[in-house]
Structures are given as C-alpha cells and as structure tokens.
C-alpha positions in Angstrom: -0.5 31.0 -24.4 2.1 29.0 -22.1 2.5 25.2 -21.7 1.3 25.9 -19.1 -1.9 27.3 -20.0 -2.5 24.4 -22.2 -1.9 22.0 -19.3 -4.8 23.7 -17.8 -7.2 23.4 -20.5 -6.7 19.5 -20.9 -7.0 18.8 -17.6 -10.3 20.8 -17.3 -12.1 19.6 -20.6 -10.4 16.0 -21.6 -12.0 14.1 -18.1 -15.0 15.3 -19.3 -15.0 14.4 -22.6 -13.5 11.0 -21.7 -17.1 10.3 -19.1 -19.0 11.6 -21.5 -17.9 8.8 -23.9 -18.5 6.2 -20.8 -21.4 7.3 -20.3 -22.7 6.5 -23.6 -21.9 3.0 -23.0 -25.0 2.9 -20.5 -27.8 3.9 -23.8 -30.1 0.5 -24.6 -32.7 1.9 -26.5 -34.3 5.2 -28.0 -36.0 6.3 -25.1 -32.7 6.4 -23.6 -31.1 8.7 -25.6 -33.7 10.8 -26.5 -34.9 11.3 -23.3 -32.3 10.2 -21.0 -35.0 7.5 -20.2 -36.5 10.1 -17.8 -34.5 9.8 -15.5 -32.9 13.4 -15.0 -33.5 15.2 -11.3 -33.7 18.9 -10.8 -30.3 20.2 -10.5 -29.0 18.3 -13.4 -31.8 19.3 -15.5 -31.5 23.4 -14.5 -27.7 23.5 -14.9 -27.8 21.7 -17.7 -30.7 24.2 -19.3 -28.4 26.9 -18.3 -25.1 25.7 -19.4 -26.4 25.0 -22.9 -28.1 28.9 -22.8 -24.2 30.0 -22.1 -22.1 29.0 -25.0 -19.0 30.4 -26.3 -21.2 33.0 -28.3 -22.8 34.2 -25.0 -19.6 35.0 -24.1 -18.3 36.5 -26.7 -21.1 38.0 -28.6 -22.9 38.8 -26.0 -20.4 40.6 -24.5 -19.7 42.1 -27.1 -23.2 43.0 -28.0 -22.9 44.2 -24.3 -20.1 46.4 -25.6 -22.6 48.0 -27.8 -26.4 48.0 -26.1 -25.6 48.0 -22.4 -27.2 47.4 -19.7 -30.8 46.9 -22.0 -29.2 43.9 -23.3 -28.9 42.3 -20.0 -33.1 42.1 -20.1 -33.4 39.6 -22.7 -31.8 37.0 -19.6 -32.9 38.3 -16.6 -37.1 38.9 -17.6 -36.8 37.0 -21.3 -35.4 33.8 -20.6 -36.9 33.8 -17.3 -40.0 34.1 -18.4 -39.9 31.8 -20.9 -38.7 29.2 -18.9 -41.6 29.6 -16.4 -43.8 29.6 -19.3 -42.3 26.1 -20.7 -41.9 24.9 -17.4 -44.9 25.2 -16.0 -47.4 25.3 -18.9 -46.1 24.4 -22.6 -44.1 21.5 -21.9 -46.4 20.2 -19.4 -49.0 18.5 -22.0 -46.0 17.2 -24.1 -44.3 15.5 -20.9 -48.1 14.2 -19.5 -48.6 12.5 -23.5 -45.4 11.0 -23.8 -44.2 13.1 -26.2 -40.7 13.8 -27.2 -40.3 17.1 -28.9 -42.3 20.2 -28.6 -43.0 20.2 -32.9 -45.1 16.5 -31.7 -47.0 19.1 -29.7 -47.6 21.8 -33.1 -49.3 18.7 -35.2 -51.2 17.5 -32.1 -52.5 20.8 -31.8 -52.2 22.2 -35.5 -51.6 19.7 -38.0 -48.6 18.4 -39.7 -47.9 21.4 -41.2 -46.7 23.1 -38.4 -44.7 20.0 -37.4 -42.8 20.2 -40.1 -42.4 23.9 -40.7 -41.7 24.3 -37.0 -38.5 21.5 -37.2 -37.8 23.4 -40.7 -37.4 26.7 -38.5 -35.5 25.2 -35.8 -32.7 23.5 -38.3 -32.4 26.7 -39.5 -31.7 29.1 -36.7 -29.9 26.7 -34.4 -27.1 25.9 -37.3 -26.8 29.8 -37.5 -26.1 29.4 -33.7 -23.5 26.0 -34.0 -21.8 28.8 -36.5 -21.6 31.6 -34.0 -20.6 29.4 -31.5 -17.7 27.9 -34.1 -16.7 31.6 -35.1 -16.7 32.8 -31.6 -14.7 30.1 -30.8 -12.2 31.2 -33.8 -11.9 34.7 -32.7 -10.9 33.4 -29.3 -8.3 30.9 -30.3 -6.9 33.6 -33.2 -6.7 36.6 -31.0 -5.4 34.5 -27.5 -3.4 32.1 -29.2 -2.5 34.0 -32.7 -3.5 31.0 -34.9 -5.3 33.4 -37.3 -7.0 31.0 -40.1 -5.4 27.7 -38.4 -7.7 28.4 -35.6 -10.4 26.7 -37.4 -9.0 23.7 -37.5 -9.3 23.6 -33.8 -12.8 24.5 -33.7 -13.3 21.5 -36.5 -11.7 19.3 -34.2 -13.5 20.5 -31.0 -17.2 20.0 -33.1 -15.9 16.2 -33.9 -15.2 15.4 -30.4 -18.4 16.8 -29.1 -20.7 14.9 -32.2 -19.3 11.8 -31.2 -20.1 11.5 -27.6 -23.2 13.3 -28.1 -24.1 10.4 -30.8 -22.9 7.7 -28.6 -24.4 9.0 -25.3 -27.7 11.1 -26.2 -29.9 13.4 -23.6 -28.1 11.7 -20.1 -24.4 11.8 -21.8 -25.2 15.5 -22.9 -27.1 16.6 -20.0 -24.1 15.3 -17.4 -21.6 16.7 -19.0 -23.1 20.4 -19.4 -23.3 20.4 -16.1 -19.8 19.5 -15.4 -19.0 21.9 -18.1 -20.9 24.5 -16.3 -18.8 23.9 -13.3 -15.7 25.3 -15.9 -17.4 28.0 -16.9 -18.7 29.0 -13.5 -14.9 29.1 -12.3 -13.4 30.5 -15.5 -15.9 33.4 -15.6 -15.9 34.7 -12.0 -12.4 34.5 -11.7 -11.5 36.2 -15.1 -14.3 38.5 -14.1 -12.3 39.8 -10.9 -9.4 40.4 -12.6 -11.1 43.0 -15.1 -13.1 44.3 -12.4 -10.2 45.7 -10.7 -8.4 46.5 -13.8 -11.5 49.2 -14.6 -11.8 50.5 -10.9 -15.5 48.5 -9.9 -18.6 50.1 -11.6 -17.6 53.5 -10.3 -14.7 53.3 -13.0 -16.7 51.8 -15.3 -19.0 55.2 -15.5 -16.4 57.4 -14.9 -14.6 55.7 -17.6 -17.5 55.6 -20.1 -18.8 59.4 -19.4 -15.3 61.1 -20.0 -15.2 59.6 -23.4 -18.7 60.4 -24.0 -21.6 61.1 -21.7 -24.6 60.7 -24.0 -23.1 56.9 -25.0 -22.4 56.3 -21.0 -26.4 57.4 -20.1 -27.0 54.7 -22.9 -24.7 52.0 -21.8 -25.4 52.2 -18.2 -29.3 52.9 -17.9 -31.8 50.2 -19.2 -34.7 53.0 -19.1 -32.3 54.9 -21.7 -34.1 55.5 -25.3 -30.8 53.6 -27.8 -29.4 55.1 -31.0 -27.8 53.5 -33.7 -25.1 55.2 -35.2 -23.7 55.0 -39.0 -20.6 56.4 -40.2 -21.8 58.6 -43.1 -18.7 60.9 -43.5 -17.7 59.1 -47.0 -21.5 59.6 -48.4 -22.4 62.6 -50.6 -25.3 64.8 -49.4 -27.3 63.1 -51.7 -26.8 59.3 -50.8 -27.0 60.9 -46.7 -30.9 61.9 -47.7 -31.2 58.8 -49.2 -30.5 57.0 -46.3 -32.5 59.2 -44.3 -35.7 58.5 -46.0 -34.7 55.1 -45.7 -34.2 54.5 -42.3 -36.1 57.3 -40.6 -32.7 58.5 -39.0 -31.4 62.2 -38.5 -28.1 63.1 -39.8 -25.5 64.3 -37.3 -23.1 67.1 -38.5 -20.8 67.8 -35.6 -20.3 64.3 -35.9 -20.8 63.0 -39.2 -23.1 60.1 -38.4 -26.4 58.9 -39.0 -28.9 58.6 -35.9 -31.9 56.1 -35.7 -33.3 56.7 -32.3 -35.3 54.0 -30.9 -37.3 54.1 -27.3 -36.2 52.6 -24.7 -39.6 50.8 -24.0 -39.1 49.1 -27.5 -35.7 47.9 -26.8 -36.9 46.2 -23.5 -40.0 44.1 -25.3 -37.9 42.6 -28.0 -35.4 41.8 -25.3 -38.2 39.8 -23.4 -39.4 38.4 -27.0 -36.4 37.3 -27.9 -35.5 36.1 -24.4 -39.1 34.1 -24.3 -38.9 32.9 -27.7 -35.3 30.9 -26.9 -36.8 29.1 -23.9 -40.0 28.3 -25.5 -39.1 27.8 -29.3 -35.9 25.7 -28.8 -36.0 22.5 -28.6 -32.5 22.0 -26.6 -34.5 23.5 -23.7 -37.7 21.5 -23.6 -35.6 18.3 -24.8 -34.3 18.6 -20.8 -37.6 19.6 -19.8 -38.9 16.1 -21.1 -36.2 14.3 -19.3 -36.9 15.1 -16.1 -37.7 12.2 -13.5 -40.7 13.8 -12.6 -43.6 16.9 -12.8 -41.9 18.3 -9.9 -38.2 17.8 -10.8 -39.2 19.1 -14.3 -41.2 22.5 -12.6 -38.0 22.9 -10.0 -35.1 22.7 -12.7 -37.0 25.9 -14.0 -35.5 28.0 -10.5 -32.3 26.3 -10.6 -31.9 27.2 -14.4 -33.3 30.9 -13.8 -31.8 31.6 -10.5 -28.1 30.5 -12.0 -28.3 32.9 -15.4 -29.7 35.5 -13.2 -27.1 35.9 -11.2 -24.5 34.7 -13.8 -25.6 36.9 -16.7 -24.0 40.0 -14.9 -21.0 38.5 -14.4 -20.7 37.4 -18.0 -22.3 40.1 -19.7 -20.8 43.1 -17.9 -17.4 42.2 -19.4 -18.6 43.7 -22.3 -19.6 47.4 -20.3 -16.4 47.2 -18.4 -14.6 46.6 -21.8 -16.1 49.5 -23.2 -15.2 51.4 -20.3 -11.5 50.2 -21.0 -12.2 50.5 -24.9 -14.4 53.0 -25.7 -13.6 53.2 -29.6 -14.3 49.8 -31.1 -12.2 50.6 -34.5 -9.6 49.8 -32.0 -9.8 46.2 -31.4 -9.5 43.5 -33.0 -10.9 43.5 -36.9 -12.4 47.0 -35.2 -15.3 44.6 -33.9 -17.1 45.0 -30.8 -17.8 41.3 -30.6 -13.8 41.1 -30.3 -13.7 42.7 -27.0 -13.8 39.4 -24.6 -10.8 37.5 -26.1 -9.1 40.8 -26.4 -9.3 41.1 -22.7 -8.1 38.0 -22.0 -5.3 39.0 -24.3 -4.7 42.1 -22.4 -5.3 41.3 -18.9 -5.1 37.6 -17.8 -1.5 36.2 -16.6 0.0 32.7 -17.5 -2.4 30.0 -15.4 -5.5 32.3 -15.7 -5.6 32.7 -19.4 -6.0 28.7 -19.5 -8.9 28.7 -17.2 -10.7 31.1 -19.5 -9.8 29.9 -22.9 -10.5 26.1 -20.9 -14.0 27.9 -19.7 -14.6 29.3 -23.4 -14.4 25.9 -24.8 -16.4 23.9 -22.5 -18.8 26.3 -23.6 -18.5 25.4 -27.1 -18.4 22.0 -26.3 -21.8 22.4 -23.9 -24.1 24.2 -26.9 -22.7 21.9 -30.1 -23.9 18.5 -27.9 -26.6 20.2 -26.5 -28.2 21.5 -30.4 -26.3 18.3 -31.9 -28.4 16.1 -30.1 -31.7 18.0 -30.1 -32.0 18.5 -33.9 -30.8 15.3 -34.3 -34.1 14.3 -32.1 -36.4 16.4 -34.2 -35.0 15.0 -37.8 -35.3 11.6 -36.6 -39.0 11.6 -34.8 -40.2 14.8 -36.8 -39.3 13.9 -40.5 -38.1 10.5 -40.8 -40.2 8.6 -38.4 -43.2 10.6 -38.7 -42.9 11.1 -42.8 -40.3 8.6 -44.0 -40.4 5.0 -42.5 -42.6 4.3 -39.9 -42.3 1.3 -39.1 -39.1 0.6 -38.1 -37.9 -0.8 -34.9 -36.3 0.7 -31.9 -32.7 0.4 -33.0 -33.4 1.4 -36.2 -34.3 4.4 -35.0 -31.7 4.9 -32.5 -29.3 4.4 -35.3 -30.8 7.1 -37.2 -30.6 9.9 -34.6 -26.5 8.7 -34.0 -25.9 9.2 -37.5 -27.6 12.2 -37.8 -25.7 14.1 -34.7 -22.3 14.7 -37.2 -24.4 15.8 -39.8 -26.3 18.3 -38.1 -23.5 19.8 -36.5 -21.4 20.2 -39.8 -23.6 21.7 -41.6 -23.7 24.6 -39.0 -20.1 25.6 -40.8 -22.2 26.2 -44.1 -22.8 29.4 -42.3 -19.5 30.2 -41.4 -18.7 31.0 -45.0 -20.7 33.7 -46.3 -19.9 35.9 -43.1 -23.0 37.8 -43.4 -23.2 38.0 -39.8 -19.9 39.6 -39.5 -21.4 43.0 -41.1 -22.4 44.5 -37.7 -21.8 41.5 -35.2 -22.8 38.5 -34.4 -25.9 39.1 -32.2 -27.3 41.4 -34.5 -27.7 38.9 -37.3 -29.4 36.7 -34.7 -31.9 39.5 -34.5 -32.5 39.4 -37.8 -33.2 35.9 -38.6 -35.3 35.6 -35.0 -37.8 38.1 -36.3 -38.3 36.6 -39.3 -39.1 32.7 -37.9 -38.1 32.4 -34.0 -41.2 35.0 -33.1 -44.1 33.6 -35.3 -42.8 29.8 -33.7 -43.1 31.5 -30.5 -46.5 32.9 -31.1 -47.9 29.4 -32.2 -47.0 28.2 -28.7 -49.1 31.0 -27.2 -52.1 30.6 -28.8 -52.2 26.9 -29.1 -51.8 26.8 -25.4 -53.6 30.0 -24.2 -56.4 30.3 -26.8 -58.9 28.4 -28.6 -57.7 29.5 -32.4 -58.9 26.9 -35.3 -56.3 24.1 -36.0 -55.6 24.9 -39.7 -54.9 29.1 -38.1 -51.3 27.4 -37.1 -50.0 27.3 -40.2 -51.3 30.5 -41.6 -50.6 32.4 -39.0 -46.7 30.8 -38.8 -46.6 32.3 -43.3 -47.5 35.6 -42.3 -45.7 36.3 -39.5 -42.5 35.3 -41.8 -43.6 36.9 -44.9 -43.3 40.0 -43.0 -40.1 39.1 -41.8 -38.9 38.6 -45.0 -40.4 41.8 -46.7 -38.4 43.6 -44.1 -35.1 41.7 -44.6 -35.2 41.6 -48.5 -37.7 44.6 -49.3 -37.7 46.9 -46.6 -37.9 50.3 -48.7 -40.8 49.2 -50.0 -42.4 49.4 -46.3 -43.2 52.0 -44.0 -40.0 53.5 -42.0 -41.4 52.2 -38.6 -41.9 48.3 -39.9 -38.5 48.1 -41.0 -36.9 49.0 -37.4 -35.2 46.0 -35.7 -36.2 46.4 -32.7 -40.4 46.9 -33.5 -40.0 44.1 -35.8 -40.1 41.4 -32.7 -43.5 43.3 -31.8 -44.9 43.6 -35.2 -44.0 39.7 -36.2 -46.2 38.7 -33.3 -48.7 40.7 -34.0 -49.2 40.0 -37.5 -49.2 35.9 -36.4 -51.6 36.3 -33.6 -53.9 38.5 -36.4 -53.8 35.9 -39.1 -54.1 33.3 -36.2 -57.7 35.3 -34.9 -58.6 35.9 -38.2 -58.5 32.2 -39.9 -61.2 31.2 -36.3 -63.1 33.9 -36.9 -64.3 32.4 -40.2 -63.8 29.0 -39.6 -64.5 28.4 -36.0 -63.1 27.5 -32.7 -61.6 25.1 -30.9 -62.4 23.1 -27.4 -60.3 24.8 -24.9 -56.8 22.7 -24.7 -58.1 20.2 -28.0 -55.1 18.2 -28.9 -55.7 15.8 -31.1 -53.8 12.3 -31.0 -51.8 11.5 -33.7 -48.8 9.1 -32.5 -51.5 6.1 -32.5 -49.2 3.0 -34.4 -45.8 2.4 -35.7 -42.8 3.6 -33.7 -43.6 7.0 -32.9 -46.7 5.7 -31.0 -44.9 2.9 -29.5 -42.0 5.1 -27.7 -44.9 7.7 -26.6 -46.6 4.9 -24.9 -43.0 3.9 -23.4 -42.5 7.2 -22.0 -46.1 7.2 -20.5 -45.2 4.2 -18.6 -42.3 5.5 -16.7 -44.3 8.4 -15.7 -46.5 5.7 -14.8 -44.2 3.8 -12.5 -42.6 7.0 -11.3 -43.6 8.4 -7.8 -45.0 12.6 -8.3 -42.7 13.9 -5.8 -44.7 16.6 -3.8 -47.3 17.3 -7.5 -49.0 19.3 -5.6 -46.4 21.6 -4.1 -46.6 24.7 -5.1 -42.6 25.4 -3.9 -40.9 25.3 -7.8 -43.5 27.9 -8.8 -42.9 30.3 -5.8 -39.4 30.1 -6.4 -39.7 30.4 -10.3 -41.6 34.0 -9.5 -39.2 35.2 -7.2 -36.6 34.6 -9.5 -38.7 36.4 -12.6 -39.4 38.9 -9.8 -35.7 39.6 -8.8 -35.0 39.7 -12.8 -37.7 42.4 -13.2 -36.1 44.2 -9.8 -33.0 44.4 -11.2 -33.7 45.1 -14.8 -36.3 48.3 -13.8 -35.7 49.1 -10.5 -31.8 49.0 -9.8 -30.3 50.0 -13.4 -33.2 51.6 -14.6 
C-alpha cells in the first residue's frame, strides 16, 4: 500500500463520515432516530437496504464461499433475498408500518405474545453480533494480507467500529440510512472496477472454465452449474481405516481412495432451497432490513425501495460474487493462499493483481462496507434493546429523551460486544460463511417461520413460542448431538428444510388442540406509557403524509420482474 493508496481511502470514506456526524445534529426526538421520522423516499431506502446486505464479509466471505460452492451460492441473492424482500415489502412489514410500530419483534407479541418478542430480539442479538464479527475479521484479513499489518490490523478495525458507533449514536435511521447509500456509491466504484481488472487477468468466463476444468473437471461442473448435485470433501489421508469408517457412519459420506478424501454428496435441489431459506430468512428476520422498511415516507416509497434494493444486488451480486469463481480459476488449490483459506481469496487478489491507485479504491470500497453493516446492525439492535426490552420490560414510563438517550448509549455497546466472537475463532474451522450456516439453522429459520404463519395462517397465539423451541431444539441436537440422529438430519444443507418444518409442525399442532385464530388477529398491546405514545406518533405522520399512487400496482410489477430475472438467471442461464 502506497501513500498514495491511502490518500485515496481518506478521501473516499472521511467526507462521509464527517456528514454523517452533521447529520446527526438534525435528530430532536426518538421517532427521529429510530425511524428517520419517516421521512426516507425510495431510492434512499433501496440502496440503503442493499448496501447494508453488502458488507465487508459479502465480499470476502462470500467470495470466498464463492471460491468453494459456485455458482449455487449465487441463489441465496438472486431468488433468496429477492424473495424475501418482496415478502417484507409487500406483506410482513406492511401491518407493522400501518400500526405505527417500530420493530418487526413489536409485530411477534402483537401477534404471539411477549414471549416471542423477547425470544425473537434474543435471536437477533445473537446472530447479528456473529455478523459485526465476520464483518470485523473480514476486515482483518484484508488490512493483514493488503497492507501486512498481521495482528496490528485489529487495531484498525477497533478504530473503524468506534468511528461508525458514534455517528450511528448521534445520527440514528436518517444519519445511517444516508450514508449507506453514499457508501454504496464506494463500493459500486470499487467493485466494478477491481472486477475488470481480474476479469481480464483470467481470460472472461471462457478462461474461467477452461481454467477450472484443466485442474479438475468434476470440481469445474460443480463450480460453474447451479443444477450441479455438491460434494463436500475431507482430507482423511492421516486417519486410520478405522477412524475413516467411523466417519463414514457418521456422516453418511463415501470414502475416496484414488484420492484419499471423504465424499458427502448432497443434491443439487437441496443446495438451492436452503439458499432461498437463508436468502428469505435475512430479509424477513433482520431487523436492519425492515428498520428501513419502517422509514419510508410512504406505502408506496416503502413497496418501491423493494425493486431498487432487488434490482441493485441482482445485478451487483455477480460482480461481487464471481471474484470468488474467477479466483478459483486462478487458484484452484486453496492450501495455497493465505492461512490456506478460501475465504482469503478476495484480499489475496487485490494483493496480486491491483496497481498503486486501484488497490486504494478497493481496500477504500472494503471499508465503507464495514463501515455501512456496523451502523446499519449498530443502530438496529440498538432499536430492538431499547423498545423491545427496556421500554417494553424495564421502565415504561419514561419520556422521549430518556429514551433516545438509551438507544445512543446502547449503539457502542452492541457493536463491541460483536468482538466477543472474534475470539474463540470457531468460525475459522471451515470459513466464515459456513459457521453462519450453522447458527442460521438453528434460530434464523424458526424466526423466519414465525413470520410465515403469523402472517399467512391462522395458528393459535401461544403456537409462536412453541413452535420458535422446537425448531431450535433441533438445531441444537444437530450442532451439539448430531451422532445421536439420523445421518440425513445432521446434513447442513437439509437442516434449513427440516428446521422449518419441525416449527411449522409444532406451530399446526399446538391450534389443532387449542384452536384458531381470526384471520390477520393482532392484538394491541402498545396501549400507555412510551411505547404507546411513539406508535401513536408514527401513526400521525402516516396520517399527515399524502399515499403517493397506494394503489399503483408499478413497485410490485417491478419487484416480480426482478424475482423473475433472479429465477432466469439462477435456472435457466447457469443451470
């Protein structure tokens, strides 16, 4: 890294941090910075749901899970997320921002009690701090491998997480929301120009599968056809015969001679779903995306920001995730890189490839991105701890700056004890991405199924919390137990699948025997203190606000061709 490069990076991120602090100076009261006093029009509210989807670990773990699925990766953004915003967009959210409401766990306890309130803000602490650390490590591997810090690195990463707590404290939903988008608008130029660069370097997608099927033809069908079944493969060549059957038995895989590597085949069909559940369940589940949702000016801005976001990742998620393809085309041997990590292979490329000047727009497009997600999951968990447990459990009663107080202080907080996670490196095992798999089955997918049936089915109230138990006991049976289960519950893949299933069951089962509910019952339960106050609040300016074309039916035309062109490319063009 050149003086140069640095030059660059300041003069991309430091303007952006310094309005983001100004623009804190504008918050009055709670409404504004929870909810930007809903004020937020279309564009802002789609690039900002985007730019907080793309963070540092989207580019680097991504890519480098990328490196390692292929193309079926790519699904999870263009049908998943999709999806799942359309599904938000134009029906989840939609009660919550007609009622006032200012997090989607108000909805759970309208609809199931405060059980699920809670439980559901318990979930989301939990999972977004595990992504606030991938973000921070990511981060770290870029700054170590670019700019050789090794271990010093971190104190960069430290310093970029202070920065972005403060003026996401000062400045709430409109400081955050603005400043993704300019953010985006780094990212955006960092990516497609880095992008070019390796592009040429492989030879276009021609070199890419030339590349990939001389090293190995079975890996390139994987890596470049989505309708390809996917095989994990373990290095068994230090096990004895006996600990190989072991595994076997274990895992349900077949053991490879010529090669000396355990095989765990899983179809390509299966792949795809948990890609759309996971994809689905980060739109619908996290609260960073309907926090924007809830901001927007009007029902039609907040149903149009759903094409803008979609069309923008469509399109952008090749661009981002192919580096990992092309990098394996380049790389084919991970052992090679750097800690012999596949999530390695983005910042290795910049190391390898990008010239003085370019290297600091992608290291300057890396951290906006980091910058972007902490604000973005800063902010919203500050929002659920504040309304969710506090206000709701703790003091009631307060007034408005009280509580506005409460959800600045708790912004730093939130965000440092993501680096609690940093620590025990269990994600490091396999990757990144893959630990993220793990810990969504297990919560993320019985959250998401709550959503489902509480807005698509009549299933009792007290089924919520039930439901949400055993979908997780499962989860955790196969994390912590899984030889005590049958071969095909413990595979990673069907566990997104069976965790749903197993929720929606207990869900069916609890109304069965105790009954069912209106269709769309939500009870009210925001009637005094401040909670009910600041509902009311947010009522009235969707009062005063003029529906801009309600009844057009343009955002959700353009929303479907979006999911459509998603679904086009995903099983049509790289089937």
């Amino acid at each position: 890294m050149s003086h140069w490069d640095w030059a660059i990076i300041a003069l991309l991120n430091i303007p952006i941090i310094v309005y983001g602090f100004y623009l804190g100076l504008k918050v009055r009261s709670s409404t504004d910075w929870f909810l930007a006093g809903r004020s937020l029009p279309w564009w802002l509210v789609g690039f900002s749901m985007y730019a907080t989807a793309i963070d540092s670990s989207d580019l680097v773990a991504d890519s480098g899970q990328a490196y390692k699925l292929g193309l079926s990766f790519f699904v999870n953004n263009w049908v998943g997320v999709v999806a799942g915003w359309v599904i938000a967009g134009f029906f989840i959210v939609l009660p919550m921002y007609r009622r006032g409401m200012y997090t989607n766990a108000e909805y759970l306890e309208a609809r199931f009690g405060s059980g699920a309130r809670v439980l559901s803000v318990l979930v989301q602490m939990q999972y977004r701090t595990a992504v606030m650390a991938f973000i921070a490590y990511a981060a770290f591997k870029t700054l170590d491998i670019v700019c050789g810090w090794g271990t010093d690195a971190w104190w960069a990463v430290g310093a970029l997480a202070v920065v972005a707590s403060v003026y996401t404290a000062i400045g709430g939903l409109r400081s955050v929301a603005i400043t993704d988008t300019l953010q985006f608008i780094v990212m955006l130029i960092a990516a497609l120009v880095f992008w070019g660069l390796v592009w040429n370097a492989v030879g276009g997608w021609e070199g890419t599968r030339q590349k990939l099927e001389a090293h190995d033809p079975e890996v390139a069908a994987e890596i470049l056809h989505i309708g390809h079944d996917k095989i994990d493969r373990e290095d068994v060549s230090e096990l004895s015969e006996d600990e190989i059957e072991e595994k076997k038995r274990n895992t349900g895989g077949q053991y490879n001679k010529e090669k000396k590597v355990l095989e765990r085949r899983s179809s390509a069909w299966l792949v795809i779903f948990s890609m759309i559940i996971l994809g689905v369940a980060y739109s619908v589940v996290n609260h960073t995306q309907s926090m924007r949702l809830l901001g927007s000016r009007s029902e039609w801005d907040l149903k149009m920001s759903v094409f803008v976001a979609g069309f923008t990742l469509v399109v952008m998620s090749f661009f981002n995730l192919s580096m990992g393809i092309m990098g394996r085309a380049l790389h084919p041997v991970a052992d090679n890189l750097p800690d012999g990590k596949h999530d390695a292979i983005y910042p290795f490329l910049v190391t390898e490839l990008a010239p003085v000047g370019l290297k600091g727009i992608v290291v300057a497009g890396i951290l906006a991105a980091v910058l972007s997600t902490f604000d973005s999951i800063g902010s919203t968990l500050s929002a659920l701890f504040t309304r969710d447990i506090y206000a709701r459990f703790l003091v009631r009663h307060g007034d408005d700056s009280h509580y506005l107080k409460v959800g600045r202080l708790a912004t730093p907080l939130v965000i440092a004890a993501s680096f609690l996670y940093i620590y025990p490196r269990d994600f490091l095992k396999e990757g990144m991405v893959d630990f993220f798999l793990d810990i969504c089955s297990v919560f993320v997918v019985p959250l998401l199924t709550l959503y489902l049936m509480g807005r698509f089915t009549r299933v009792h109230r007290r089924s919520g919390v039930i439901g949400l138990c055993a979908g997780a006991a499962y989860g955790l049976a196969r994390l912590f137990a899984g030889s005590y289960l049958p071969v095909f519950l413990t595979d990673k893949y069907g566990a997104y699948s069976y965790s749903l299933l197993i929720t929606a069951a207990a869900m069916v089962a609890v109304s069965l025997v105790l009954g069912w509910e209106e269709k769309g019952e939500l009870r009210t339960v925001e009637e005094d203190g401040w909670l009910g106050r600041s509902q009311a609040e947010a009522r009235q300016l969707l009062d005063s606000q003029a529906e801009e074309a309600s009844g057009s039916r343009l955002p959700a035309v353009l929303a479907l061709l979006v999911l459509a062109l998603g679904c086009i490319l995903s099983f049509v063009i790289f089937w």
